[in-house]
C-alpha positions as CSV (number, residue, x, y, z in Angstrom):
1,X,23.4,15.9,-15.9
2,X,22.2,13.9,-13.5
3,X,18.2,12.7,-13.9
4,X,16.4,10.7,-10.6
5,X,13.4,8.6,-12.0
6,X,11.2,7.6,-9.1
7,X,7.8,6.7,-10.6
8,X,5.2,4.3,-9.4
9,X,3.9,1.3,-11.2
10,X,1.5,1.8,-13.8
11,X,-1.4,-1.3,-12.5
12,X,-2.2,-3.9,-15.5
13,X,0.7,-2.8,-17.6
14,X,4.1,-2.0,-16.0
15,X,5.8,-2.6,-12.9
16,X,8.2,0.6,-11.4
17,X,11.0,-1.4,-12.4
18,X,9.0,-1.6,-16.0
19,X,8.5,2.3,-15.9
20,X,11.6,3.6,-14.5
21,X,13.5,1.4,-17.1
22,X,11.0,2.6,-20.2
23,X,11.5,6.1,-19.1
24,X,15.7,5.9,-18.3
25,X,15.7,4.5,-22.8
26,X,13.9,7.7,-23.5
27,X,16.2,10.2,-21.6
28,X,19.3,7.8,-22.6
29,X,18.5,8.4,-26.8
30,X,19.1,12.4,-25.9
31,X,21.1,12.5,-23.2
32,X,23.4,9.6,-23.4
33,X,26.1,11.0,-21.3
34,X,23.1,11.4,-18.4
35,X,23.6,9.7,-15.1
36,X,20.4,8.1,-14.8
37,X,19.4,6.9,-11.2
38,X,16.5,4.4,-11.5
39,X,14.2,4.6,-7.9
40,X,11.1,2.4,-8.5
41,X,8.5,3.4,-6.3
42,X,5.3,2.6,-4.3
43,X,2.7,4.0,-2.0
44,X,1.7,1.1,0.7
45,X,-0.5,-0.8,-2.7
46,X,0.2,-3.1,-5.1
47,X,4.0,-3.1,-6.2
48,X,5.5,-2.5,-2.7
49,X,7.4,-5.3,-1.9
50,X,8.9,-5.6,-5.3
51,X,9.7,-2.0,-5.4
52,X,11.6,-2.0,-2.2
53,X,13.3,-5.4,-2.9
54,X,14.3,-4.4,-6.8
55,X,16.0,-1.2,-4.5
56,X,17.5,-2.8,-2.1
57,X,18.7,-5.9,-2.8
58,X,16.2,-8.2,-1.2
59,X,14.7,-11.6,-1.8
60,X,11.3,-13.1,-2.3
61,X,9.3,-15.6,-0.3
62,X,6.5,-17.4,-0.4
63,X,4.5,-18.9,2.4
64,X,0.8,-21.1,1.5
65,X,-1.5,-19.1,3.9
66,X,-5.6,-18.7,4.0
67,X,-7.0,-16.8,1.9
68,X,-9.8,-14.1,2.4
69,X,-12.7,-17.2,2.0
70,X,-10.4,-19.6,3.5
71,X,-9.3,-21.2,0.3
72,X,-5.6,-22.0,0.6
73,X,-3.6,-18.9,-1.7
74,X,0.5,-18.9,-2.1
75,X,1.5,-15.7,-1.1
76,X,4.5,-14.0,-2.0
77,X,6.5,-11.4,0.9
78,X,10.0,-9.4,1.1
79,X,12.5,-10.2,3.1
80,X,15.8,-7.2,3.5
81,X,18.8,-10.3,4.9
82,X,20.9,-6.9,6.1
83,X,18.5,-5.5,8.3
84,X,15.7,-8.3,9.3
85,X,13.2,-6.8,7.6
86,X,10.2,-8.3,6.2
87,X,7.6,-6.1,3.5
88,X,4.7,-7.8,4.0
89,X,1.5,-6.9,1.3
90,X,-1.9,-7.6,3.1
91,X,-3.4,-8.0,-0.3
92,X,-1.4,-11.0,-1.0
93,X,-2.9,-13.1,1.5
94,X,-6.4,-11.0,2.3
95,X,-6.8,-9.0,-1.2
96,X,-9.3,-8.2,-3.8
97,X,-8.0,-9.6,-6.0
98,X,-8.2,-13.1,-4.7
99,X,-12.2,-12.8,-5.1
100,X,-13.8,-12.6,-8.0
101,X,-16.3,-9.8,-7.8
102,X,-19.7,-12.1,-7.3
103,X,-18.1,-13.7,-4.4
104,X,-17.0,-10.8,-3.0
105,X,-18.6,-10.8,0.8
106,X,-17.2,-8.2,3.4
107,X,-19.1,-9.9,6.3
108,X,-17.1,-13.1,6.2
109,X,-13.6,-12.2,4.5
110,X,-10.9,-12.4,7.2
111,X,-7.4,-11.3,7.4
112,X,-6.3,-14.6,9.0
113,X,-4.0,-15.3,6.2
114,X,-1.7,-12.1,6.6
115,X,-1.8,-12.6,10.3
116,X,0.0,-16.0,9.0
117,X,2.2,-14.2,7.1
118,X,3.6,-11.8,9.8
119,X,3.9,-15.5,11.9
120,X,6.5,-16.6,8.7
121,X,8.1,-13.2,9.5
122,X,8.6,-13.7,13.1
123,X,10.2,-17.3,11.9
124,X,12.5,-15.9,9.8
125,X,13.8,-13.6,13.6
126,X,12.1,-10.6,12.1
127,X,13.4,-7.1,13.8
128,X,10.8,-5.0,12.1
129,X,7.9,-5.5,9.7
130,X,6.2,-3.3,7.2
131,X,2.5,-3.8,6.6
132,X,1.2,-2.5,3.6
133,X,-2.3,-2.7,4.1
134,X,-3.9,-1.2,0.2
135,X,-6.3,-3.7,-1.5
136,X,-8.1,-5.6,1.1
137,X,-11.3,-7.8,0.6
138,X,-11.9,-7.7,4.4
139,X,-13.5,-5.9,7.1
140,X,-12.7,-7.8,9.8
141,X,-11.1,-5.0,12.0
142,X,-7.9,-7.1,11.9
143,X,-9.6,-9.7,13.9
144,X,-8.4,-12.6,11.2
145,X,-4.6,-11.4,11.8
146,X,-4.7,-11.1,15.6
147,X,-6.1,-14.9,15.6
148,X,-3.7,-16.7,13.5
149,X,-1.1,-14.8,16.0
150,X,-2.7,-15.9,19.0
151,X,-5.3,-13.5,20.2
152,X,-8.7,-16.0,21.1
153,X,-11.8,-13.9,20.4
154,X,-14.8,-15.6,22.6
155,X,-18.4,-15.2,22.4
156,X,-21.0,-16.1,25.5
157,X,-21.2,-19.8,25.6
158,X,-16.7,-19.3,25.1
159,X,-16.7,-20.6,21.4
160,X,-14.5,-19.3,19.0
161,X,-15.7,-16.6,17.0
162,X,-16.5,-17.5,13.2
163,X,-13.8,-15.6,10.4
164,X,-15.3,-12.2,9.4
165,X,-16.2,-8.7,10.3
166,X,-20.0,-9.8,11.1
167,X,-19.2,-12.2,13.8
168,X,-17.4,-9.2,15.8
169,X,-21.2,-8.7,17.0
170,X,-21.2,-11.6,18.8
171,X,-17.6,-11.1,20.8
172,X,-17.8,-11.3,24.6
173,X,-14.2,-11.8,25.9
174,X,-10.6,-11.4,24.2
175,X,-8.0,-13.8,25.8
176,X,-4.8,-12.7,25.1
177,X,-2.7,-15.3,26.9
178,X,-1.8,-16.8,23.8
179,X,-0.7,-14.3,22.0
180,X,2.7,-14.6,20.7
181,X,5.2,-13.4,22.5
182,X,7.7,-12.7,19.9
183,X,5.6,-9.7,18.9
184,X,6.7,-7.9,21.5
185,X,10.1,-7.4,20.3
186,X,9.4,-6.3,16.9
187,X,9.2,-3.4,15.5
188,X,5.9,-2.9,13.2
189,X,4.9,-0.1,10.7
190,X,2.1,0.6,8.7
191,X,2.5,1.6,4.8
192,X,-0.8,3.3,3.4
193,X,-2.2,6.1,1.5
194,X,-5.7,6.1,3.8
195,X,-6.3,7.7,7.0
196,X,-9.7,7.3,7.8
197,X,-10.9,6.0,11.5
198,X,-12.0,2.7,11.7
199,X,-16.0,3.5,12.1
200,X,-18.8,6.2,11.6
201,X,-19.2,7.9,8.3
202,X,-16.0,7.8,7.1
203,X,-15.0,4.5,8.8
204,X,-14.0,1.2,7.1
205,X,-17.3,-0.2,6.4
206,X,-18.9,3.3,5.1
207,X,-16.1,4.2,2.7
208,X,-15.2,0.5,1.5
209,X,-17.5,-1.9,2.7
210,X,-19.3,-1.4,-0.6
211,X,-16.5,-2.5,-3.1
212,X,-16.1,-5.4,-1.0
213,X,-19.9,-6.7,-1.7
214,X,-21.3,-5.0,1.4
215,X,-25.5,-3.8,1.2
216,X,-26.4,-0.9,2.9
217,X,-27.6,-2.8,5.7
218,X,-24.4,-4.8,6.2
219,X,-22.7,-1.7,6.3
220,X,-24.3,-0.7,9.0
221,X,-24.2,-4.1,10.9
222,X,-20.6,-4.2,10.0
223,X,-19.9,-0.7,11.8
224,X,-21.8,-1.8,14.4
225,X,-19.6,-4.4,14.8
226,X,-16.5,-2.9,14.8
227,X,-17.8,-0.4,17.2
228,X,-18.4,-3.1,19.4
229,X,-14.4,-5.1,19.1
230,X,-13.1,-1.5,19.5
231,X,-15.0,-1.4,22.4
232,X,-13.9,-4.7,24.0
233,X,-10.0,-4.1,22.5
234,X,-10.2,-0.9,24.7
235,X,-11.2,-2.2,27.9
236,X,-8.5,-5.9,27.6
237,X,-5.3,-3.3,26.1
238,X,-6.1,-0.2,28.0
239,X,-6.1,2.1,25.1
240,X,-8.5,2.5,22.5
241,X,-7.3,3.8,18.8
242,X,-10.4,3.5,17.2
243,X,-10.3,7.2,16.3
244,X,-6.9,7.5,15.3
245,X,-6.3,8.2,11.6
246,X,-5.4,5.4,9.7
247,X,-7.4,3.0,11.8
248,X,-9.9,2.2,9.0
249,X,-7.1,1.1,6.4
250,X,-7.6,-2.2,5.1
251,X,-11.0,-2.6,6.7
252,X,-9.8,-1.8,9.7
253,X,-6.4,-4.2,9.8
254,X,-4.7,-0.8,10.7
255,X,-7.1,-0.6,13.6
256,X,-5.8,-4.2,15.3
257,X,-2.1,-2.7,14.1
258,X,-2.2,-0.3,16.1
259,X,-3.8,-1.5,19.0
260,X,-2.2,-5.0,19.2
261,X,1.2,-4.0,17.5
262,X,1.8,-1.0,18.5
263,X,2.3,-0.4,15.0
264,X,3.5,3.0,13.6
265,X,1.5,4.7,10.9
266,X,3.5,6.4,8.4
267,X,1.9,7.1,4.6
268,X,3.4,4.3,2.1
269,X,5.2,6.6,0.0
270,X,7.3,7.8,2.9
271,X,8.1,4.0,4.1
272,X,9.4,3.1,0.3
273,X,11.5,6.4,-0.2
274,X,13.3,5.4,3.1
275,X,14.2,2.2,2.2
276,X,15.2,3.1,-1.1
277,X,17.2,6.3,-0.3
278,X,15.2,8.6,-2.5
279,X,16.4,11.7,-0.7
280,X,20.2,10.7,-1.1
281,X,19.5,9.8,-4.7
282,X,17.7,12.9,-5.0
283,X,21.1,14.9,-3.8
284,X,23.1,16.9,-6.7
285,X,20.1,16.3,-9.2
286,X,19.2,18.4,-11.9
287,X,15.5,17.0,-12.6
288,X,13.1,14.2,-10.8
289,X,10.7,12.4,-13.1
290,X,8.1,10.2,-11.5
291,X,4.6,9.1,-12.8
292,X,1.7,6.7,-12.2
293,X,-1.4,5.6,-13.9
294,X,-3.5,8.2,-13.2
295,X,-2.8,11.5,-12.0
296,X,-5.5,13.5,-10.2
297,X,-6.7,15.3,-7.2
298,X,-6.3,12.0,-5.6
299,X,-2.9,12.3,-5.7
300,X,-2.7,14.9,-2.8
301,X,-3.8,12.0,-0.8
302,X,0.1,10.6,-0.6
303,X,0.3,8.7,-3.6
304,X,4.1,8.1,-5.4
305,X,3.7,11.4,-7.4
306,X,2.8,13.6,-4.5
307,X,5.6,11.8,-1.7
308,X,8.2,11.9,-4.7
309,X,7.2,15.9,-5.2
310,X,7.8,16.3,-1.1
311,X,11.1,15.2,-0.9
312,X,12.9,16.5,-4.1
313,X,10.9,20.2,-3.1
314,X,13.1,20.2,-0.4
315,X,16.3,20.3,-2.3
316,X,14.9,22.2,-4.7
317,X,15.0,19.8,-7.9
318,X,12.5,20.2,-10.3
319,X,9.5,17.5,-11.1
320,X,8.3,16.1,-13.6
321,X,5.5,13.5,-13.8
322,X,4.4,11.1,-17.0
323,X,1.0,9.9,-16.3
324,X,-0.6,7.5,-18.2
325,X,-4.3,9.9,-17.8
326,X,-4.2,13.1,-16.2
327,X,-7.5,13.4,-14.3
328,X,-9.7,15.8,-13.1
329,X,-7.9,18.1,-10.5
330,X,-4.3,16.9,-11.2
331,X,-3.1,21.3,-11.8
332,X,-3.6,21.6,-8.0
333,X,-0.5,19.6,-7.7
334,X,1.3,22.7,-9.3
335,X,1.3,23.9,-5.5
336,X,3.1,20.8,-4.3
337,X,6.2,20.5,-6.0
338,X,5.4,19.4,-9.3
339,X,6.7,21.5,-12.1
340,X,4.7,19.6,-15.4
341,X,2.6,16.9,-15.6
342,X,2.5,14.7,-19.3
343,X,0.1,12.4,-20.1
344,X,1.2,9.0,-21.8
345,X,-1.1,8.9,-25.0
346,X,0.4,10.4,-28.1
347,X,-3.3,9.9,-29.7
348,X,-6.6,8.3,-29.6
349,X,-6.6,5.1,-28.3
350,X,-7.8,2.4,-26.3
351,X,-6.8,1.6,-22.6
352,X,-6.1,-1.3,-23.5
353,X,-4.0,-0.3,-26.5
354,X,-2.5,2.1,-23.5
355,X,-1.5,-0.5,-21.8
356,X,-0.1,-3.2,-24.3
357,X,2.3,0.1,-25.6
358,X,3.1,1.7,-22.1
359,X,6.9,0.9,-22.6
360,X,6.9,2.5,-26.0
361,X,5.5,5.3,-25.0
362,X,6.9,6.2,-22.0
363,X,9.8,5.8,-23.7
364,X,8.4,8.6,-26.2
365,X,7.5,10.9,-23.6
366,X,10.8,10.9,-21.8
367,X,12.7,11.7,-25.0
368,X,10.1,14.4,-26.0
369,X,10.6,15.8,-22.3
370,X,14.4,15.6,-22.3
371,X,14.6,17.8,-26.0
372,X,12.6,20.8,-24.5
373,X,14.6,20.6,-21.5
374,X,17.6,20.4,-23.4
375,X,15.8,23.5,-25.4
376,X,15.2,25.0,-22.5
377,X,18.7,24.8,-21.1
């Protein structure tokens, strides 16, 4: 019997690794002869790096950069020795989480600081880099990163442009004579579960300016905005990818990812499984078990479940997903590759609860799920 467990993290409880392990005790206390293949996973979010380093063998680091309000953060990045790759997670140096929700101000957060990060990349003689761009606090169009790499944004009077999506308004000439040249030989891709353009209705600053302490009118202004750097990107780079999907990611960092980079979009799900060989650990299984928090409609949108789901369907092993909610929506997956879906609650109880028992009961669930398979059998 051989059992791949390929789940994502379960955010403010358990890491992949955390999961995958709680889940391999609960298959081991029936099935102690099972070969158990442990694949922690990720979507382009929180948890990539560590995912892909816990997989493949790679080491942390940690470079001071400037935060999303220009307050000095430590931010942590992957680096793979074997292949020069560096896993870089936007939201380490430009996230949400570095603002506490009344400070939160989309017109002058920046992504200067990850722009800093891919610099420590290029240091270290990066060959390819992996943005994942989930959990931003910007909507700066990217503007932030393409500065601390080189690119001088000018308005009128030929004054640096202030940090922050807003200021993009006020942009008259891109000079890109300083931009570092060591981008050019490096290969860049993009790791996320959105695809929306970078402006208009479903742009950057309608769908997530708000989170990010944006009013209706700055939402506008801010769309405006971006319009207007698209624009001027267009006309100093000779193509404009305003339009394409995944331009809007990260408040529009995929935009200036694209355009600047040349950078590849792919969803997250399918970056991770690469560089952790799901589909050769897949090979010769008899049952896939992945998971995440919650498991819903959303799902379809490329998150762990759904990527997971993709790849074992194509071998034709079985799914299985442990959840710690199943949400509205989540039986449409039944179409997609996933066989059953459990959620992680065994009774009434708290979220927090939830989370302070998450090993335990994933633990529970596996064992419960591996005795009517072994019924079943």
């Amino acid at each position: 019997m051989k059992i791949v467990i390929a789940p994502d993290s379960f955010k403010d409880s358990l890491s992949a690794q955390g999961v995958a392990d709680a889940i391999a005790l609960g298959l081991a206390d029936v099935w102690p002869d099972a070969h158990l293949v442990k694949c922690p996973m990720a979507d382009g979010g929180e948890g990539t790096v560590e995912s892909i380093l816990a997989a493949c063998k790679g080491e942390w680091r940690r470079t001071k950069v400037r935060g999303p309000l220009g307050a000095t953060v430590d931010a942590a990045w992957g680096w793979l020795p074997h292949n020069h790759t560096a896993i870089i997670e936007m939201a380490e140096a430009s996230g949400l989480q570095l603002v506490p929700p009344g400070k939160r101000d989309a017109c002058t957060s920046s992504t200067f600081g990850t722009g800093e990060l891919i610099r420590a990349a290029l240091d270290a003689r990066a060959q390819r880099v992996i943005l994942a761009i989930g959990g931003s606090a910007t909507n700066d169009g990217g503007a932030g990163a393409m500065q601390a790499l080189g690119v001088k944004l000018l308005d009128a009077q030929g004054q640096t442009l202030a940090p922050g999506g807003l200021a993009l308004a006020q942009l008259d000439r891109i000079d890109l004579s300083g931009m570092d040249s060591r981008l050019s030989g490096v290969r860049f891709d993009i790791a996320a579960d959105v695809n929306n353009p970078l402006c208009g209705p479903h742009g950057a600053s309608a769908i997530f300016g708000p989170q990010k302490g944006a009013s209706p009118e700055q939402v506008q202004k801010l769309d405006n905005a971006l319009g207007h750097f698209a624009q001027l990107c267009a006309r100093a780079l000779g193509h404009d990818v305003k339009d394409e999907p995944g331009s809007g990611a990260a408040g529009g960092l995929g935009f200036a990812a694209k355009a600047f980079l040349g950078a590849q979009f792919q969803a997250g799900v399918d970056v991770v499984a690469e560089l952790v060989g799901l589909a050769e650990a897949v090979q010769g299984a008899d049952l896939v078990i992945t998971g995440e928090g919650r498991f819903d409609a959303q799902t379809l949108r490329g998150k762990t479940p759904f990527g997971v789901a993709r790849i074992a369907r194509q071998q034709g092993v079985p799914v299985i997903v442990i959840a710690g909610t199943l949400g509205e929506g989540y039986q449409a997956l039944y179409e997609h590759g996933i066989d059953a879906a459990f959620a992680l609650a065994s009774g009434p109880m708290t979220l927090e609860q939830a989370c302070a028992e998450a090993p335990r009961l994933l633990k529970d669930r596996a064992s419960d799920i591996a005795r009517v398979w072994r019924i079943a059998k």
